[in-house]
ROFIVEX-12676 format. One record per residue (C-alpha): z, x, y. Coordinates in steps of 0.05 Angstrom, whole numbers, plus 32768, in hexadecimal, padded with zeros to 4 digits. Example, Ala and Ser with C-alpha at 12.3 -4.5 7.8 and 13.67 -1.06 7.14 Angstrom:
BEGIN
@up=809C | east=80F6 | north=7FA6
@up=808F | east=8111 | north=7FEB
//
This chain:
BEGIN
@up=8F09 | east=8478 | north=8C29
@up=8EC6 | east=84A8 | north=8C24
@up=8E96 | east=8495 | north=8BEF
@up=8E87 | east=84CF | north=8BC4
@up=8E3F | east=84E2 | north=8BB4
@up=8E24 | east=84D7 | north=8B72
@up=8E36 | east=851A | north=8B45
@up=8E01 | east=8533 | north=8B2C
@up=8DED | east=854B | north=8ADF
@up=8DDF | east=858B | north=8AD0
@up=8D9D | east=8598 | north=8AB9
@up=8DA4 | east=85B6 | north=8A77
@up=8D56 | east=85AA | north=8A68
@up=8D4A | east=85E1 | north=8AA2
@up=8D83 | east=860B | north=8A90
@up=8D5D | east=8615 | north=8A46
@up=8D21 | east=861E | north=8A4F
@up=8D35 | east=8654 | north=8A91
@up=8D5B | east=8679 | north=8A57
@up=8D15 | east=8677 | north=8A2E
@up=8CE0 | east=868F | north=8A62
@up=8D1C | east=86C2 | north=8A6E
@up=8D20 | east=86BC | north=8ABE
@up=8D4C | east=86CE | north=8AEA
@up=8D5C | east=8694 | north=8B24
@up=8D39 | east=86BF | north=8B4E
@up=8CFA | east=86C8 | north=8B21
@up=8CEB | east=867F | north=8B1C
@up=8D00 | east=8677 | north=8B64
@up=8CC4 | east=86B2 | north=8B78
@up=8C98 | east=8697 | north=8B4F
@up=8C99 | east=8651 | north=8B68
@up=8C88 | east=8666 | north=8BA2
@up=8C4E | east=8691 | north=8B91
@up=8C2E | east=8656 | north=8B74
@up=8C42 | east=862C | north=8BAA
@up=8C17 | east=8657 | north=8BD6
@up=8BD9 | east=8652 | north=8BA8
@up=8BE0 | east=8604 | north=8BBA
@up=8BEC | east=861C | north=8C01
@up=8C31 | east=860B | north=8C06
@up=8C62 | east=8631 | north=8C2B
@up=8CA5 | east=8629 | north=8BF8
@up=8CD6 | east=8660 | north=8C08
@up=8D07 | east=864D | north=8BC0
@up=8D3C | east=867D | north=8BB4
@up=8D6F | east=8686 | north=8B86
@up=8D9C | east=8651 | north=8BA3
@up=8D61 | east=8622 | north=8B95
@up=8D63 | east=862B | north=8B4F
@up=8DB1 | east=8628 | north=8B46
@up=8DA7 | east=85E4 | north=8B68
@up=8D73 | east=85CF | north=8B3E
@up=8DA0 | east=85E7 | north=8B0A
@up=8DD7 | east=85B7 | north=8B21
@up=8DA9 | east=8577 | north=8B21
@up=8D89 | east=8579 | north=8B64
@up=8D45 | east=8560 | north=8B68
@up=8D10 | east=858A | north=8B88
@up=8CEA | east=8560 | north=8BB1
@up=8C94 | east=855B | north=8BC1
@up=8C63 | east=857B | north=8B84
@up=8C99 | east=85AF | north=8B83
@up=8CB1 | east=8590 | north=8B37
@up=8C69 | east=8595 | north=8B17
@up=8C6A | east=85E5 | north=8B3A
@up=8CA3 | east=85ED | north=8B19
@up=8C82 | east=85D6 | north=8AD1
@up=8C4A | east=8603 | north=8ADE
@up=8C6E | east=863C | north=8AE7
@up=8C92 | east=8638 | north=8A9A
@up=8C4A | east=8622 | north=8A7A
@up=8C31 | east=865C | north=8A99
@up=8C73 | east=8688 | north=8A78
@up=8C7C | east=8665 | north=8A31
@up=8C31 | east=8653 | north=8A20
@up=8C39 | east=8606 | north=8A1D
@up=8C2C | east=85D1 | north=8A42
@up=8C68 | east=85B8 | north=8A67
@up=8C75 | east=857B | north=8A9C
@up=8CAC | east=857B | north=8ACA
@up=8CD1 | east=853D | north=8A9A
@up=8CD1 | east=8573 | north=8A6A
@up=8CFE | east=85A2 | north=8A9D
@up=8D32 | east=8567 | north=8AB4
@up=8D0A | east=855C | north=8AF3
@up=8CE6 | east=8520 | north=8B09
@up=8CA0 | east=8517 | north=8B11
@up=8C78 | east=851E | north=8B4A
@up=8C35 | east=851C | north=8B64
@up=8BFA | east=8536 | north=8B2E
@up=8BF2 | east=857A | north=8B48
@up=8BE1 | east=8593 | north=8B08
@up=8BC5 | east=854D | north=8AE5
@up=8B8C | east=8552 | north=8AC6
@up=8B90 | east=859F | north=8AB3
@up=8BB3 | east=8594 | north=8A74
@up=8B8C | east=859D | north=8A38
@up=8B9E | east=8564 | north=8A07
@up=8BBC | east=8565 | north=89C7
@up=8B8C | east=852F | north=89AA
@up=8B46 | east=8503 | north=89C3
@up=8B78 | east=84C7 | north=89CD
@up=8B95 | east=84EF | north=8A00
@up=8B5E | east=8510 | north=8A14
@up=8B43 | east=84CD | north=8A2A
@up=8B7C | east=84BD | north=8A5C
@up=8B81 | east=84F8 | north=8A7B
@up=8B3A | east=84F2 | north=8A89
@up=8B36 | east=84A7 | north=8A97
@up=8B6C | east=84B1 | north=8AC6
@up=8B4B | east=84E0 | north=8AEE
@up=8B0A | east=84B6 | north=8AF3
@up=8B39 | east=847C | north=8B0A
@up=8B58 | east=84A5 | north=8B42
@up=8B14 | east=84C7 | north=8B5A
@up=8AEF | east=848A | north=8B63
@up=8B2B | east=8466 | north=8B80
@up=8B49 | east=8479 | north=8BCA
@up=8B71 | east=84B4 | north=8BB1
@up=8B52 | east=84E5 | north=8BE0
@up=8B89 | east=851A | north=8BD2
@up=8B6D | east=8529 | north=8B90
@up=8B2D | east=853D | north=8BB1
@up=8B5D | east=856C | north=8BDE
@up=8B7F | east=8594 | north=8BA4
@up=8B79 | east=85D7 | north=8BA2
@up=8B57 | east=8605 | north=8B6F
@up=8B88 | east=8633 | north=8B45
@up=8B74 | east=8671 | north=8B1C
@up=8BA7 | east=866F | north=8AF1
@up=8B9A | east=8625 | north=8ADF
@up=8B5D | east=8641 | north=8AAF
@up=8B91 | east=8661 | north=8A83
@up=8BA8 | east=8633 | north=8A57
@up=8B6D | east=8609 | north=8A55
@up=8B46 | east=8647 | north=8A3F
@up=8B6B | east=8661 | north=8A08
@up=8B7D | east=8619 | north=89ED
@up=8B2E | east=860A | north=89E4
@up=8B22 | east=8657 | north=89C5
@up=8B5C | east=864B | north=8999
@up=8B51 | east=8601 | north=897D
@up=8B22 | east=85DC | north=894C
@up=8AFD | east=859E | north=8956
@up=8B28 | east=8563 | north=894E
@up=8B22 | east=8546 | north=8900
@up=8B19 | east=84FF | north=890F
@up=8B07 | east=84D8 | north=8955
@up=8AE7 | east=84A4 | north=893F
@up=8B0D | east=845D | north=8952
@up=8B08 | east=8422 | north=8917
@up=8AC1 | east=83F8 | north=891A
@up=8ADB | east=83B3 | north=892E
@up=8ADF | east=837B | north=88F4
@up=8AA1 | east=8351 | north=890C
@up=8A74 | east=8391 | north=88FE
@up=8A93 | east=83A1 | north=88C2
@up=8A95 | east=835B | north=8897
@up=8A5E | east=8332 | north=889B
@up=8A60 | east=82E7 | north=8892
@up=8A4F | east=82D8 | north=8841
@up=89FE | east=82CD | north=8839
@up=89F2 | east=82DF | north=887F
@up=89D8 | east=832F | north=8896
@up=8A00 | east=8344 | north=88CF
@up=89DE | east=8343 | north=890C
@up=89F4 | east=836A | north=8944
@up=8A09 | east=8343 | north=8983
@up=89EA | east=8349 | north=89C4
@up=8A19 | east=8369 | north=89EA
@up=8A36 | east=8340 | north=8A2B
@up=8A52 | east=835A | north=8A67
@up=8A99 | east=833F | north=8A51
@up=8A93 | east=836B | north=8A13
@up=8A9D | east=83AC | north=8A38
@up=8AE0 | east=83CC | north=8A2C
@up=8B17 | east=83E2 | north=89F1
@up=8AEF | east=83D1 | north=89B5
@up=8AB0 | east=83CA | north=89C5
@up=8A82 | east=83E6 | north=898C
@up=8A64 | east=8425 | north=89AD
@up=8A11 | east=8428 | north=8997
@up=89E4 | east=8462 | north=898D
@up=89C4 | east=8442 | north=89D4
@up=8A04 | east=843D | north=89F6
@up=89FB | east=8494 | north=89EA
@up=89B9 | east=849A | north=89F6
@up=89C7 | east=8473 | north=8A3F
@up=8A03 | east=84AB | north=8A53
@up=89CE | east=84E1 | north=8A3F
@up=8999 | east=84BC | north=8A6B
@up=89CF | east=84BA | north=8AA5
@up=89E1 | east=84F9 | north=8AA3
@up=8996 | east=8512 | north=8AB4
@up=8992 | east=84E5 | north=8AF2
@up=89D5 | east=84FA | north=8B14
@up=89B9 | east=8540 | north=8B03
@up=8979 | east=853F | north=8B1D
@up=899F | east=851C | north=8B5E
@up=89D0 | east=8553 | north=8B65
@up=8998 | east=8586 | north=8B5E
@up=8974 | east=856E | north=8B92
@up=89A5 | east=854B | north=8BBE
@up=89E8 | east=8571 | north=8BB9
@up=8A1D | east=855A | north=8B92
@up=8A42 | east=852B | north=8BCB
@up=8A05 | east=84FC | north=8BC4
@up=8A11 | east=84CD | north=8B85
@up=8A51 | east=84E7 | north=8B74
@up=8A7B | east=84B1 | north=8B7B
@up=8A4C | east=8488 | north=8B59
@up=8A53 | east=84B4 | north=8B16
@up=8A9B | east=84B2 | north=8B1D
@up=8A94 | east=8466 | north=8B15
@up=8A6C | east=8469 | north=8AE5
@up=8A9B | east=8496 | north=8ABD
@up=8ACE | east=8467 | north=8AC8
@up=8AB0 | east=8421 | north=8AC5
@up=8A78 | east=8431 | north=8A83
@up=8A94 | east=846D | north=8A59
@up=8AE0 | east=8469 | north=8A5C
@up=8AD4 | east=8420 | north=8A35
@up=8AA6 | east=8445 | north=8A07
@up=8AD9 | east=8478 | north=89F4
@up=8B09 | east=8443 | north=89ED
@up=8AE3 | east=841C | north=89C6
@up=8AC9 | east=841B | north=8978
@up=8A9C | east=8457 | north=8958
@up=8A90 | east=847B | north=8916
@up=8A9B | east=84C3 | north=8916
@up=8A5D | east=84D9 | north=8920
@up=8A55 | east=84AA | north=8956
@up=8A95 | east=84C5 | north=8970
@up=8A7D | east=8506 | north=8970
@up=8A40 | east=84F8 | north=89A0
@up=8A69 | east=84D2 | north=89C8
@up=8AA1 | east=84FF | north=89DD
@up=8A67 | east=8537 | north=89EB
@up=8A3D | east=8508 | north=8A22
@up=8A7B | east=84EF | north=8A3D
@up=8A8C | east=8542 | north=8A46
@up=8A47 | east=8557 | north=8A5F
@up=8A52 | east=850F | north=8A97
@up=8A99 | east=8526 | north=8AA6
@up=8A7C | east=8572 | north=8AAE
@up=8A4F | east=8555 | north=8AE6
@up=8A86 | east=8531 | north=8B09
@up=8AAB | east=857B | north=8B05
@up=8A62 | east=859B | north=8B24
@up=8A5D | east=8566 | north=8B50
@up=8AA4 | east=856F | north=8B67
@up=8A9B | east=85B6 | north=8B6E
@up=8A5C | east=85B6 | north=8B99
@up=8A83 | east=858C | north=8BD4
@up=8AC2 | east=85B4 | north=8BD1
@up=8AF5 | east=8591 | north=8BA3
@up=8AFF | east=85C5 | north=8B84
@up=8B44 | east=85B5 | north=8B62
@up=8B1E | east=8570 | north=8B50
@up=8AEB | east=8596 | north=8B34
@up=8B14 | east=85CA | north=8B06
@up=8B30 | east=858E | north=8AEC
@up=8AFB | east=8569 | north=8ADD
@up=8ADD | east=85AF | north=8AB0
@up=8B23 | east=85B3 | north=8A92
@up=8B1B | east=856E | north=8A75
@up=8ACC | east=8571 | north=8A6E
@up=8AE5 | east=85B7 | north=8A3D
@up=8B17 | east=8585 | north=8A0D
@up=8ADF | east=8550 | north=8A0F
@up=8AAF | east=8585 | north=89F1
@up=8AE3 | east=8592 | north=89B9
@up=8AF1 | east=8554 | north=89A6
@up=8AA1 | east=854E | north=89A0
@up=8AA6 | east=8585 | north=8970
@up=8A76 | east=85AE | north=899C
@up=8A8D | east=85FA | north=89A8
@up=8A4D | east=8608 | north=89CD
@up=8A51 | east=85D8 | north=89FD
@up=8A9E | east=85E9 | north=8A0B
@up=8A7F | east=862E | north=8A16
@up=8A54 | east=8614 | north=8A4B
@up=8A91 | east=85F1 | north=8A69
@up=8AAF | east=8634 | north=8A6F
@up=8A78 | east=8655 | north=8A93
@up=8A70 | east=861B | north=8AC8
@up=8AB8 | east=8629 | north=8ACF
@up=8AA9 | east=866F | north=8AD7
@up=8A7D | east=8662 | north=8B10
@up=8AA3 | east=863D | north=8B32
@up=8AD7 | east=8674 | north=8B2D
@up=8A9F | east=86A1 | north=8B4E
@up=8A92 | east=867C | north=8B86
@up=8AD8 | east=8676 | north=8B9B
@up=8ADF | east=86C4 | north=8B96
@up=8B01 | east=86C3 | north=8B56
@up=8AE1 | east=86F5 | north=8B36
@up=8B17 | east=870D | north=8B00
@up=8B18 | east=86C2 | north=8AEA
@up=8AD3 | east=86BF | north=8AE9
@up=8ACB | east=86F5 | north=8ABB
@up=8B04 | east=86E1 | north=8A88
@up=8AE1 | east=869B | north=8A82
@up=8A9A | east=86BA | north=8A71
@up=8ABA | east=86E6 | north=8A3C
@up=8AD9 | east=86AD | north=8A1E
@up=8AA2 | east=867C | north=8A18
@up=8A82 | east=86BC | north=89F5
@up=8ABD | east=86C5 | north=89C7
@up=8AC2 | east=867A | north=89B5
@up=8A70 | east=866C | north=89A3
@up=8A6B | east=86B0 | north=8982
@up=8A2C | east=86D3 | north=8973
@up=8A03 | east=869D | north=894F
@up=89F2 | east=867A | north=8993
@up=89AB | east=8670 | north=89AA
@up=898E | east=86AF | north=89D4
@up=8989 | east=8686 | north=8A0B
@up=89CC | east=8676 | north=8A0E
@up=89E7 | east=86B3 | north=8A03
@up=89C0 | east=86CB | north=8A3D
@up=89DF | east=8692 | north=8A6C
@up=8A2A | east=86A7 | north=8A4B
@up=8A1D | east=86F3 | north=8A60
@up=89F5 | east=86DF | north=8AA9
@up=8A40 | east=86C3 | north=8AB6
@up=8A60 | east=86FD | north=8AA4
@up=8A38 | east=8727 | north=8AD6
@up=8A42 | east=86F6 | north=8B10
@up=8A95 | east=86FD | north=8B0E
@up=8A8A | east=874C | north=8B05
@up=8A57 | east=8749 | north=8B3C
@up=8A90 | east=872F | north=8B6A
@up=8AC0 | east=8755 | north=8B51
@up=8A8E | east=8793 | north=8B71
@up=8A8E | east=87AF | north=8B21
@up=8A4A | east=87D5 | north=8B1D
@up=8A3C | east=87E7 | north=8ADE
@up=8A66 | east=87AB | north=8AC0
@up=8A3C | east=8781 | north=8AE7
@up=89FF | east=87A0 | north=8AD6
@up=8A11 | east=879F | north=8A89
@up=8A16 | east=8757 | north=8A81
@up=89D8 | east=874B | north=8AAC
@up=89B5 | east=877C | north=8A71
@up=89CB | east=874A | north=8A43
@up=89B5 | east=870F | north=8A60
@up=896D | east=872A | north=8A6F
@up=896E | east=8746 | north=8A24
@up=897C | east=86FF | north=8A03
@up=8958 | east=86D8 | north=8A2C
@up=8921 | east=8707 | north=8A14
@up=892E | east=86FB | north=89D8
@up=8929 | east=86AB | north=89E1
@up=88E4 | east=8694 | north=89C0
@up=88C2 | east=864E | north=89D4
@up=88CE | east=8636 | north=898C
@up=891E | east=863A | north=8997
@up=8952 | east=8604 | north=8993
@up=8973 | east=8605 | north=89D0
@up=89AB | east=85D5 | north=89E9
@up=8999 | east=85A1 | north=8A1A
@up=89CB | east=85C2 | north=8A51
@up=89AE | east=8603 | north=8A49
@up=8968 | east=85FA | north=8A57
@up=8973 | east=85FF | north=8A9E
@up=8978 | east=864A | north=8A8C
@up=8933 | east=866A | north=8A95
@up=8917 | east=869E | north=8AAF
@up=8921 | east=8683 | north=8AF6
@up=896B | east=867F | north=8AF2
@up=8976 | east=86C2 | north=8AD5
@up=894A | east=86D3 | north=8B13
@up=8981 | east=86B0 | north=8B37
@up=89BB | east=86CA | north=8B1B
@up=89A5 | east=8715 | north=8B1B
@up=898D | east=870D | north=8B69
@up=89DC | east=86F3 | north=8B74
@up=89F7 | east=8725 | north=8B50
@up=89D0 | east=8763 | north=8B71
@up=89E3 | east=8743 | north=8BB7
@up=8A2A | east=8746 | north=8BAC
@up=8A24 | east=878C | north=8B91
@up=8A00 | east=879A | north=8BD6
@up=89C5 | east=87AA | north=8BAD
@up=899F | east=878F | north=8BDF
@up=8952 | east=879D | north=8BC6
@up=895E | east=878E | north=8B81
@up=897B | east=874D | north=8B9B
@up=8942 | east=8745 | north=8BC4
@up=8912 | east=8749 | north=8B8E
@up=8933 | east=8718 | north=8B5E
@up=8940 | east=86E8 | north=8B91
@up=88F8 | east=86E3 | north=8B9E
@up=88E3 | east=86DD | north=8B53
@up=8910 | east=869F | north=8B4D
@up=88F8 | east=8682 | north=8B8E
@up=88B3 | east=8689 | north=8B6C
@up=88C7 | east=866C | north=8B26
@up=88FA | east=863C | north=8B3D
@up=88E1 | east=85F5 | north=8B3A
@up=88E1 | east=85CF | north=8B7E
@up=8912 | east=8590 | north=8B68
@up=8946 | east=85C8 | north=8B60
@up=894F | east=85CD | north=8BAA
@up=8994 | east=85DD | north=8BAE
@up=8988 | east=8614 | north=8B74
@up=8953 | east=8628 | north=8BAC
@up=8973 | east=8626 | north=8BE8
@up=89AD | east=865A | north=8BD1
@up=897A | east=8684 | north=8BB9
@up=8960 | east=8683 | north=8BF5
@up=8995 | east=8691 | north=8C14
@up=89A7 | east=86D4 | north=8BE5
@up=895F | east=86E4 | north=8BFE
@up=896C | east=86EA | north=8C45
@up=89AC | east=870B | north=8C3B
@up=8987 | east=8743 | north=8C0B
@up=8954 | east=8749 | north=8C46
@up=898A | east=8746 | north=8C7B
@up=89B0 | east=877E | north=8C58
@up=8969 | east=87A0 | north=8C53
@up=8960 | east=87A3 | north=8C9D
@up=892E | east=876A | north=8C9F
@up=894F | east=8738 | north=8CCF
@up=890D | east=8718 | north=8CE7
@up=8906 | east=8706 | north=8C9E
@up=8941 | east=86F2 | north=8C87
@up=894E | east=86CD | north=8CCD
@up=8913 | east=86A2 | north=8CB5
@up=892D | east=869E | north=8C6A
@up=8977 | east=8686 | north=8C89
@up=8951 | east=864D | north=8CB1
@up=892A | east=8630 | north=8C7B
@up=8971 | east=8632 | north=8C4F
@up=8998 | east=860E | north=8C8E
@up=8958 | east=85E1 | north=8C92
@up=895D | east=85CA | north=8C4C
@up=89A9 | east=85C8 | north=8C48
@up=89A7 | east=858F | north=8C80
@up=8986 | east=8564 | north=8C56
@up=89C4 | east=856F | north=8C18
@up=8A0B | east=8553 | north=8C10
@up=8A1E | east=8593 | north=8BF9
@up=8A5E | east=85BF | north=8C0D
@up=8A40 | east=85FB | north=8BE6
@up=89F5 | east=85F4 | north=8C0C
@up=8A1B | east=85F2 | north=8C4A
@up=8A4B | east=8633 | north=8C38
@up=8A0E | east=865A | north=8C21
@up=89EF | east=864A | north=8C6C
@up=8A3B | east=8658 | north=8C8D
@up=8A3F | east=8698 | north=8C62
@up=89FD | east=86B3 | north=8C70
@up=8A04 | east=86A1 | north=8CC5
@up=8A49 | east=86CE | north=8CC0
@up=8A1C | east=8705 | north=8CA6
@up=89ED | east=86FD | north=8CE1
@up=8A28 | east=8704 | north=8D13
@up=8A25 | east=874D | north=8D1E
@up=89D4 | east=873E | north=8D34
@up=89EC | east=86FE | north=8D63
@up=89BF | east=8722 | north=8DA3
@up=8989 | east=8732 | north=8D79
@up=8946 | east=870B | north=8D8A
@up=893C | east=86F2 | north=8D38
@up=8988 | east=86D1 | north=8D38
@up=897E | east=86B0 | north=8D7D
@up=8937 | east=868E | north=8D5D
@up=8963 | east=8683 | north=8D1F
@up=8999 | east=865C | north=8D45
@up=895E | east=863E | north=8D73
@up=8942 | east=8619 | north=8D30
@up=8984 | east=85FF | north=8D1B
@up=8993 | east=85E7 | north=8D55
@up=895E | east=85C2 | north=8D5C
@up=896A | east=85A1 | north=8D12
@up=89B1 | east=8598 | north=8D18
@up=89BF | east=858F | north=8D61
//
């Protein structure tokens, strides 16, 4: 006798929450797929598929967490592919959930660190997607700081032995982890941290002591946030651990991970609210918004700029303000938008104007001077083929722009030689493009590299010309 397969349940949990988003078995089906091919995946659902789902079939690979995606996308709310009837699958979309409170906060987070610095080299292979900044966005722009994450001061701090002062111990290795009593040094020493893996990625490229942050991240301030702290202490806390986890996203971002990356700023974003610091989660947004730039996004880029604006308001610092609107004009400026682009850039040059030395500024914005406006308007201008006006701000930055920002240097450098390139300078901007290839050799950086790639694709049309054979003379002789 023939052994009948299991029968399978219906999935009711699907079958609602279809009838909410309102689709039609070939809506979800198309849409599936669409995002399937922003993950580069070649899907081909149909109606059929969904009637099977319907039925209790399983769809196999990432395809459940797709699936998810697609109704958080439609109803507005986070949703997992439990929540649909279907089983889970590999973390496409982990760590771009914006939690509902710090504790969470902290896993997602904590979980990511664990699988970076471990051997999980797919997360470093998933893909950017656009539509992932949604949610995360307008959560942030729509919520308050969290009332209370600060976690109970353990007993030994808090009752001290009868006729004795409490003394605090000296902390042992063995201490570290849940419960340790987090100290105004412990702080002080992610701040301190945080400008050495800066001033390494600045120089170096981001692939250079990456890892090593990661660790760090994972082995030193996931105990801290699991540990014991005041409110206030809590508070301080939650915004270095943001600003460290930032730099793991910016790190992340400069060797091409960039799915890693939008992940890490996604998390870095809820770490900056549970801090209770809107202008830093502003921030967030515009590194965010670069990164949307770079990969062509320029809509995205945009939306994210006008959003950190809209969430810190017009009581920010002039200098920050400037850095919120220099954004702006960089997604316009890829976007080919003239007179958007050359709106914004208005702005910025206006407020930082308006900055006086006597100022509070944040600590993440005082990279913002003079010499990265420079920056950002020479960018801008190139992509608007504006070529002299690029020119000319290129070469103010290059002249204000301190010489331990070399990677800051080299793609201005770079923007340079393309302004003089598209000025009819190739001698010039053949000698610019060497001096960029020359430096990125000595970087772990996928961006320095690209910069270099991009600007030898803009030679190509010149390949017989005496200035491009020197060029590719010189970096032959550096690269082999």
């Amino acid at each position: 006798m023939t052994e009948r397969p299991p029968q399978r349940t219906p999935n009711r949990q699907l079958s609602a929450l279809i009838a909410e988003a309102g689709f039609s078995h070939a809506g979800l089906a198309r849409r599936v797929d669409q995002l399937g091919l922003e993950h580069g995946l070649d899907l081909r659902y149909d109606k059929t598929s969904v009637t099977r789902w319907l039925r209790g079939q399983q769809p196999r690979g990432t395809t459940p967490a797709l699936i998810a995606e697609v109704f958080t996308r439609r109803l507005g709310r986070r949703l997992t592919a439990q929540d649909l009837g279907l089983d889970a699958c590999a973390p496409v979309y982990a760590g771009l959930e914006f939690a509902a409170t710090p504790e969470e906060a902290v896993d997602i987070v904590g979980g990511l660190w664990r699988k970076d610095s471990g051997s999980h080299a797919e997360l470093r292979k998933i893909a950017f997607t656009p539509a992932g900044l949604v949610v995360p966005s307008r959560d942030w722009l729509i919520g308050r700081a969290d009332e209370r994450v600060g976690r109970g001061e353990p007993a030994h701090a808090r009752v001290p032995q009868q006729g004795r002062p409490a003394v605090p111990r000296q902390r042992r290795e063995s201490d570290r982890g849940p419960g340790q009593r987090v100290t105004s040094g412990d702080i002080a020493a992610l701040r301190s941290v945080g400008e050495l893996f800066r001033t390494l990625d600045d120089a170096y490229g981001g692939g250079h002591a990456r890892q090593a942050l990661v660790r760090y991240l994972e082995h030193e301030a996931e105990p801290m946030l699991r540990g014991t702290y005041g409110e206030q202490a809590g508070r301080r806390l939650f915004a270095a651990v943001a600003d460290l986890t930032r730099l793991a996203g910016w790190t992340s971002y400069d060797i091409a991970a960039h799915g890693l990356a939008q992940r890490y700023y996604v998390q870095a974003l809820r770490l900056a609210q549970a801090a209770g610091d809107r202008a830093y989660g502003s921030y967030v947004l515009v590194t965010m918004s670069r990164q949307a730039v770079y990969l062509g996004h320029g809509r995205e880029a945009v939306q994210l700029a006008r959003v950190a604006q809209q969430g810190i308001g017009s009581s920010a610092p002039p200098t920050v303000q400037a850095l919120l609107y220099a954004a702006e004009a960089r997604g316009h400026g890829v976007l080919g938008e003239v007179r958007a682009c050359t709106n914004s850039l208005t702005r910025a040059e206006r407020s930082l104007g308006a900055a006086r030395p006597g100022d509070e500024v944040p600590h993440w914005a005082r990279f913002f001077d003079e010499a990265q406006l420079a920056d950002d308007l020479g960018h801008s201008y190139r992509d608007l083929q504006q070529y002299r006006a690029a020119a000319q701000h290129a070469e103010r930055s290059l002249q204000l722009r301190a010489p331990a920002l070399a990677r800051s240097r080299l793609f201005c450098r770079v923007v340079l030689a393309t302004a003089r390139l598209g000025l009819g300078d190739l001698e010039q901007a053949c000698l610019l493009g060497a001096e960029a290839a020359q430096a990125a050799g000595d970087m772990r950086s996928a961006r320095a590299h690209e910069y270099v790639r991009d600007f030898e694709r803009r030679l190509e049309p010149y390949r017989d010309a005496t200035p491009v054979r020197g060029y590719r003379d010189k970096i032959t002789a550096v690269f082999g």
